[in-house]
N, C-alpha and C positions, 0 to 999 in steps of 0.2 A: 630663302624659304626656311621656315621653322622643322628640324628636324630631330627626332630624338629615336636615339639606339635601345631596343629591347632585345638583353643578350640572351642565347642560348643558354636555358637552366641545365642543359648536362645532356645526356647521350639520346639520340632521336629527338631532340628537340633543337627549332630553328633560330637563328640570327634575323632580328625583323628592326627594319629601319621605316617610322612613319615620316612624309612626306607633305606638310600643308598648305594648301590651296588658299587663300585668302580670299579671293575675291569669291569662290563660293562656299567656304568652310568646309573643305573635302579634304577629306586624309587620303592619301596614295601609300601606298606600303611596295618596299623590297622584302621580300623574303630568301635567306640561304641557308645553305643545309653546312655548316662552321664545316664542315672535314672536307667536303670535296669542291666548295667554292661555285654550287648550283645554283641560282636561285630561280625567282619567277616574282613577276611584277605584278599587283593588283590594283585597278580601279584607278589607273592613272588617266591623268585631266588632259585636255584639248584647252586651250586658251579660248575662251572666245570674247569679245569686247560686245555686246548686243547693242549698245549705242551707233556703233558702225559696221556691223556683223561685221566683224574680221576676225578673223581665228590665228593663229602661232602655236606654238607648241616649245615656247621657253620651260613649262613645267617639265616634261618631257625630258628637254635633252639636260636640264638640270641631273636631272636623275639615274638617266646614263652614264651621264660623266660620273656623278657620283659611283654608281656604281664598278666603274671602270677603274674609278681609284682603288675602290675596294677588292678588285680583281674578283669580281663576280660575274660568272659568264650566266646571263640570261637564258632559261630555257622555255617559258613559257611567258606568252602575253595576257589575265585573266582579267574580266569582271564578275563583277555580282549578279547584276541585272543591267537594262539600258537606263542609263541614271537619268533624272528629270530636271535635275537641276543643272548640270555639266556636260559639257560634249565630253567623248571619252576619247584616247588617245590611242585605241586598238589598233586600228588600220595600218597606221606610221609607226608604231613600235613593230608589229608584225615586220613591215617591210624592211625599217630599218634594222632589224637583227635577224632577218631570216628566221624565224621559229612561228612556232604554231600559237593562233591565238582561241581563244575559248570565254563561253557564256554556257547559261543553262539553256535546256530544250526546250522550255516554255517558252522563251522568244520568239516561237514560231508560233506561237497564240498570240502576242503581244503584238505581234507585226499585222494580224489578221484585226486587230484591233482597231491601230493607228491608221492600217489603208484605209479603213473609213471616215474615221474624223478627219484624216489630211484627206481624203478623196484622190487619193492614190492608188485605185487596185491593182493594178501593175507595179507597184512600189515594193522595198525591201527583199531580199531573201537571204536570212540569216544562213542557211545551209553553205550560200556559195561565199558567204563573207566571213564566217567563223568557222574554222579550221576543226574544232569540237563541239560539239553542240553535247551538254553534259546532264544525263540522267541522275535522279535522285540514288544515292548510292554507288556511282563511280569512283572511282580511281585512279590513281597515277603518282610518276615516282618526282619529288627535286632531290636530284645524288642520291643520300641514301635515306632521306624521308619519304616515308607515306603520307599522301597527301590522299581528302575524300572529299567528297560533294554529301550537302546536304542542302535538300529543298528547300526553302524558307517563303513560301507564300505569304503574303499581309502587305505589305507595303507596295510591291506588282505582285502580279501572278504568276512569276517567273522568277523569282528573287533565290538565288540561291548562295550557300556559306561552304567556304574553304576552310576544313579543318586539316593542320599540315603538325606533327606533332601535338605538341603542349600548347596551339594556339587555334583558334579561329578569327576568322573575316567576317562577320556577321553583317555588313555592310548596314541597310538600311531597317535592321529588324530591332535593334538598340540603341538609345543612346549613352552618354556618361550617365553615371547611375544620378545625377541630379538631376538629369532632365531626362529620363525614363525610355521613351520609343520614340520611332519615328513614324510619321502619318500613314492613314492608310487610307487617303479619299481618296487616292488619281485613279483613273478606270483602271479596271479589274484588283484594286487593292480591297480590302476586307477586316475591318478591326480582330474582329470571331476569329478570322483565322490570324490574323497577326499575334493572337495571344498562344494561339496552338503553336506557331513556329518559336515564339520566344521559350512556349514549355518545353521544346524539345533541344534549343541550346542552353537553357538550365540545367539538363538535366546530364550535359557533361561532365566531367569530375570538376571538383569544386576549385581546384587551385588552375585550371583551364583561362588560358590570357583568351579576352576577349578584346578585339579589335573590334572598333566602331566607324562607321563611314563618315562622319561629320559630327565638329564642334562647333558650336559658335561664341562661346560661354555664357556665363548667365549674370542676372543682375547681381548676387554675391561671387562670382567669379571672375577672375577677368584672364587668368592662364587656358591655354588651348591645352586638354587632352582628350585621351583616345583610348586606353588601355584599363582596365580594370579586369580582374577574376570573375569567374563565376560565382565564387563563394561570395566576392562583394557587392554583386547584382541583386544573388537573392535576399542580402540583409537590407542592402541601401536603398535600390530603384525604385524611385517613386513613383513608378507606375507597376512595376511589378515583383515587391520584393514579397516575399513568403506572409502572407494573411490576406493579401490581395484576393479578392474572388474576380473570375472571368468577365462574369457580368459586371464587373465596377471597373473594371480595366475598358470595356467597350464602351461604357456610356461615358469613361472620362476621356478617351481614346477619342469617338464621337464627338465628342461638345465642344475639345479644343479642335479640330479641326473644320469644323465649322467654324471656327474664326480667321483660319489661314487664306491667305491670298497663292494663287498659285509661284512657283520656280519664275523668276524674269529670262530666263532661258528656256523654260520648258516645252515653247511651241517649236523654238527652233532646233533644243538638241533630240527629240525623240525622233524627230526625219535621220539625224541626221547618223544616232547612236544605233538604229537600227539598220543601218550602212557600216555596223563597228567600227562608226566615227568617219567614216566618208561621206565628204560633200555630195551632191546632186550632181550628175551629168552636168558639164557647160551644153549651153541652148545654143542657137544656130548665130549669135553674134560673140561668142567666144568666151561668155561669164555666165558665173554660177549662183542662179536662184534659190532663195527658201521658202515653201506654201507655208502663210500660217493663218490656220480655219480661224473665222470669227465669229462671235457670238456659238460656238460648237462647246464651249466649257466652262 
C-alpha cells in the first residue's frame, strides 16, 4: 500500500502517515502527537470486492501493524462522514483496540434519510454504534494535541473536518488543488453550501496542511497525492482559488456532476457505513444480506 510520512513541523504539531486505498482512491491517515506516542486513525477502509460482495479488512490490519511498528498506541477510531464510495472500517478497529469510535451528529439525519431510500425504518442507529456522535465545535485531546471538529456540509449533510494542530482532514470537501472539490449530488449534498464549507477551511492560517480524502490522478498526473497548504489551495484550486465567485464555483460544481455516474459501492456501503461499518444482522438461514433500492437514484 502506497504510503508517505508527513512530519511533525515542530511543537503542538502532529506526525501524520497517509494510507492509500487503490481500489477506491481513498487515503486513510495515522495521526500522532511525536512526544507521547498517541495517536488516532481517520477514514480507514473496509475492503469490499462488489463483484462477490465480500468484504476483508487487509487495509485495516495493514495499518495496525504499521502502526505497531511505529509504537503508536491508537486512541481514537474517526471518520469524516459515511463515505459513499467505501465501506468504513469503524466497527473492527473499535473492537479490535478497545477505544472509542466517532462521526459527526448529523449522521442522525443522514440515517433518517437512507431509512427511506433503503426502506428500512427500523434500520441504523448511529447513537448506539458510534461511541461520539461530534457537534460542530467540539473537542478532544491525541497526548498532548488539541484536536477540533469542524462541520463541513456540501458533499453530505453531515460531513465534518479534524483540525489536530497544524493539519486538517477535510475529507470530501477538497480535492488536490488540480482537481478542485469533490461532488455534492448524493442526497442531502448541496454545491452553495459546499463552497461555504471550503470558505471556512480557507480561511485557516495559510501554511495549514490540508489532508484530502481521495486521489485518483489526472490526465497530466499520474503520482497519487493528498497534502497540500492552505496558502496553496487558495492560489492553485481550480475550482476555488482567490477570484473565483460562489456563483461560478456552483454552476461549475453543478455541470460536472451531472456527468458523474454514481460510487459502484454506493448502494451497498451507506447500509452498511451507517452500522459504522457493520454488516446487516444474519437472517434465519445463517447469512448476511444487503437491500439495494432500484430505480430509487
Amino acid at each position: 500500500m502506497l504510503t508517505r510520512h508527513s512530519p511533525s513541523t515542530g511543537p503542538g504539531s502532529p506526525d501524520i502517515w497517509g494510507f492509500y486505498e487503490e481500489d477506491t482512491g481513498s487515503i486513510q491517515y495515522l495521526i500522532a502527537d511525536p512526544g507521547t506516542r498517541r495517536g488516532v486513525l481517520i477514514d480507514v477502509v473496509q475492503n469490499f470486492d462488489p463483484a462477490e460482495a465480500r468484504t476483508s479488512f487487509e487495509s485495516a490490519d495493514e495499518i495496525l501493524e504499521f502502526a505497531e511498528r511505529q509504537r503508536i498506541a491508537i486512541v481514537r477510531v474517526l471518520d469524516t462522514h459515511p463515505h459513499a464510495d467505501h465501506l468504513m472500517a469503524s466497527a473492527y478497529l473499535k473492537d479490535r483496540l478497545n477505544v472509542p469510535n466517532a462521526i459527526g451528529s448529523k449522521v442522525l439525519q443522514i440515517a433518517d434519510l437512507w431509512r427511506d431510500l433503503y426502506h428500512l425504518p427500523d434500520a441504523f442507529d448511529p447513537a448506539r454504534d458510534f461511541d461520539d456522535l461530534f457537534e460542530d465545535g467540539a473537542s478532544f485531546e491525541v497526548g498532548d494535541l488539541r484536536a477540533r471538529v469542524i462541520l463541513s456540509p456540501g458533499h453530505t449533510l453531515g460531513s465534518i473536518t479534524y483540525v489536530i494542530g497544524d493539519a486538517a482532514f477535510v475529507h470530501d470537501t477538497l480535492m488536490y488543488p488540480d482537481m478542485g472539490s469533490s461532488r455534492a449530488d448524493f442526497p442531502g449534498g448541496d454545491a452553495g453550501i459546499l463552497w461555504d464549507s471550503i470558505q471556512t477551511l480557507l480561511s485557516l492560517p495559510p501554511e495549514t496542511r490540508l489532508f484530502v480524502g481521495h486521489d485518483y490522478g489526472t490526465d497530466e498526473r499520474d503520482e497519487i497525492v493528498w497534502e497540500a497548504t492552505v496558502a496553496e489551495h487558495r492560489r492553485d484550486n481550480k475550482h476555488v482559488r482567490e477570484g473565483i465567485t460562489k456563483d461560478e464555483f456552483v454552476r461549475t460544481r453543478n455541470k460536472r456532476d451531472e456527468t458523474l455516474s454514481l460510487p459502484d459501492r454506493m448502494l451497498h456501503a451507506l447500509q452498511v457505513n451507517l452500522r459504522a461499518g457493520k454488516l446487516p444482522h444474519e437472517e434465519a438461514d445463517g447469512n448476511i444480506y444487503l437491500k439495494i433500492p432500484v430505480n430509487r437514484l
